[in-house]
C-alpha positions in Angstrom: -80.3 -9.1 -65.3 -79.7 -11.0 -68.3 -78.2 -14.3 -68.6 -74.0 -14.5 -70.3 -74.0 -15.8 -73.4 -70.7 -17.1 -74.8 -69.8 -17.3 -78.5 -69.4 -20.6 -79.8 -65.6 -21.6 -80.4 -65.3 -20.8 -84.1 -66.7 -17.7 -84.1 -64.8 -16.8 -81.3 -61.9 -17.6 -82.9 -62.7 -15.8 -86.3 -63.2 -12.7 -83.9 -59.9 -13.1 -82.1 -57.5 -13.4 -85.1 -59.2 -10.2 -86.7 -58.6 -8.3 -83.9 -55.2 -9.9 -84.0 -54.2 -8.9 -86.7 -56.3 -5.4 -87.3 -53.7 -4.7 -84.0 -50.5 -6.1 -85.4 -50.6 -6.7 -88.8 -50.8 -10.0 -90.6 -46.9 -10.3 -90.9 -46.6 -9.9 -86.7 -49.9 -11.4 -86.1 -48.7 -14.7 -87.7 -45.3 -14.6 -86.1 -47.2 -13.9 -82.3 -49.1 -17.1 -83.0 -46.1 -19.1 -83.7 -44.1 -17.7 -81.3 -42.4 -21.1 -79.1 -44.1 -21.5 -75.5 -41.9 -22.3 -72.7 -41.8 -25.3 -71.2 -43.7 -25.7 -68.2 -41.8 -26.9 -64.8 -43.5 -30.0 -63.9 -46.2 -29.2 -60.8 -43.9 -30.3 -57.8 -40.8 -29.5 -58.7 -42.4 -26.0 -59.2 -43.8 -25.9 -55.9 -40.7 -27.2 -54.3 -38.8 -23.7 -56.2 -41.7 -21.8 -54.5 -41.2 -23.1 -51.1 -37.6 -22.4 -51.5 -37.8 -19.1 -51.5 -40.4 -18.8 -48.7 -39.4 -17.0 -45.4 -41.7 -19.5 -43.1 -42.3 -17.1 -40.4 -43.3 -14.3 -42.9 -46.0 -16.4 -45.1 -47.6 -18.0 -41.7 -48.5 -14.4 -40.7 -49.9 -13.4 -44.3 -51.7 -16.3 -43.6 -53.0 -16.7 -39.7 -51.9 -12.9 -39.2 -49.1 -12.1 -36.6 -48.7 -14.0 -33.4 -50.1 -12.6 -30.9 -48.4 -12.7 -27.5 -49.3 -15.5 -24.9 -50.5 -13.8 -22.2 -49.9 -15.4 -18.8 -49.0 -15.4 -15.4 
């Protein structure tokens, strides 16, 4: 098996706007690159949203499977 090699950063680069724009075109290639980036939701308040939405009982059997009846006298 041969070891990965990566390709250093500039090359990699060079490599990744050609196909960029051999796929798009200069013109839409250009506008892609400058296209505005949303702003990310700051890390708790984003995991706060996500808990929101949870259904606790639902996610804690994803997770640990369904409860399994006690079984008992």
């Amino acid at each position: 098996m041969s070891a990965s090699r990566y390709l250093p950063e500039e090359e990699l680069i060079e490599r990744g706007l050609a196909a960029l724009i051999k796929a798009l075109g200069p013109v839409e290639a250009m506008r892609f690159l400058t296209l505005p980036r949303p702003r990310r939701i700051e890390s708790v308040r984003r995991h706060r949203r996500w808990q929101a939405t949870l259904n606790r009982d639902q996610f804690l059997d994803q997770v640990f499977g369904p409860k399994k009846p006690a079984s008992g006298s």
